[in-house]
C-alpha positions in Angstrom: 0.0 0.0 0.0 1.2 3.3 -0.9 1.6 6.0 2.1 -1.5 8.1 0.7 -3.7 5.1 0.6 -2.7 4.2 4.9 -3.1 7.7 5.5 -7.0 7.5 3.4 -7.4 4.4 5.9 -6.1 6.2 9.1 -8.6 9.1 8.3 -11.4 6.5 7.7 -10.4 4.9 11.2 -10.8 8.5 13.0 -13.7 9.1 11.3 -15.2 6.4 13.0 -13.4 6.0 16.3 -16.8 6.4 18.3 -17.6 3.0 16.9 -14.8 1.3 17.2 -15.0 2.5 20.8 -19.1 1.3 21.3 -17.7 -2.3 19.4 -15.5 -2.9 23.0 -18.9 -3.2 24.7 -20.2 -6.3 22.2 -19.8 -9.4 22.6 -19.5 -11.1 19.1 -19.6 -15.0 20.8 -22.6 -17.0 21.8 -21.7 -16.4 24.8 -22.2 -12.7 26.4 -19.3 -11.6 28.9 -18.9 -8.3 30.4 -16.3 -6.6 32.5 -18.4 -3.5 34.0 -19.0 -1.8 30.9 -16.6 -3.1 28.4 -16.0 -6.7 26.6 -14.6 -9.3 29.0 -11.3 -10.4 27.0 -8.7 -13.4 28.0 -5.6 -11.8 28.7 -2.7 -14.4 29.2 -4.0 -17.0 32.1 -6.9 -14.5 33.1 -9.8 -12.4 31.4 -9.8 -8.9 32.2 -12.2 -5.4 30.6 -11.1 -4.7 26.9 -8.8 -1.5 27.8 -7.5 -3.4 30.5 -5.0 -5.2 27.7 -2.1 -3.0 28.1 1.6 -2.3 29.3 4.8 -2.8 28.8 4.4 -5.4 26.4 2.2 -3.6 23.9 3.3 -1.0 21.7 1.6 1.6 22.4 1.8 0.5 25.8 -2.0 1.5 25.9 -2.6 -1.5 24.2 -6.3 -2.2 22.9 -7.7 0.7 24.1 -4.7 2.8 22.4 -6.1 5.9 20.0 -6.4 5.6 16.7 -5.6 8.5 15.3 -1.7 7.3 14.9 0.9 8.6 11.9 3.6 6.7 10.1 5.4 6.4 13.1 2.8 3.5 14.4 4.5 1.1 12.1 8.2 1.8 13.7 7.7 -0.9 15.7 7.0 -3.1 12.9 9.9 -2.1 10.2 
């Protein structure tokens, strides 16, 4: 993908980050878990709230719940 087509898809994201955001709250299983207002996830050997999936191993180190409005410099990690 060329840079200007990312950044079109980074806008789109934005655009839509309210959402994204409501989407934590749905389960898309059979079955329906919640952690207080969010989506109960499994987080290494215990489940935990969908924003709760962050730290020092995630980069960002907020994890799920990280913004997504992010530049070219979210794929650093990765190159």
């Amino acid at each position: 993908m060329s840079a200007i087509e990312i950044g079109k898809l980074h806008q789109s994201i934005v655009m839509h980050e309210a959402k994204f955001i409501k989407m934590r709250s749905h389960s898309y299983t059979v079955l329906v878990e919640d952690h207080k207002t969010e989506r109960y996830v499994s987080y290494a050997d215990k489940g935990t709230g969908f924003s709760m999936v962050a730290g020092t191993p995630f980069k960002p180190a907020e994890g799920l719940a990280a913004n997504l409005a992010k530049g070219a410099s979210a794929y650093k990690d990765i190159s």
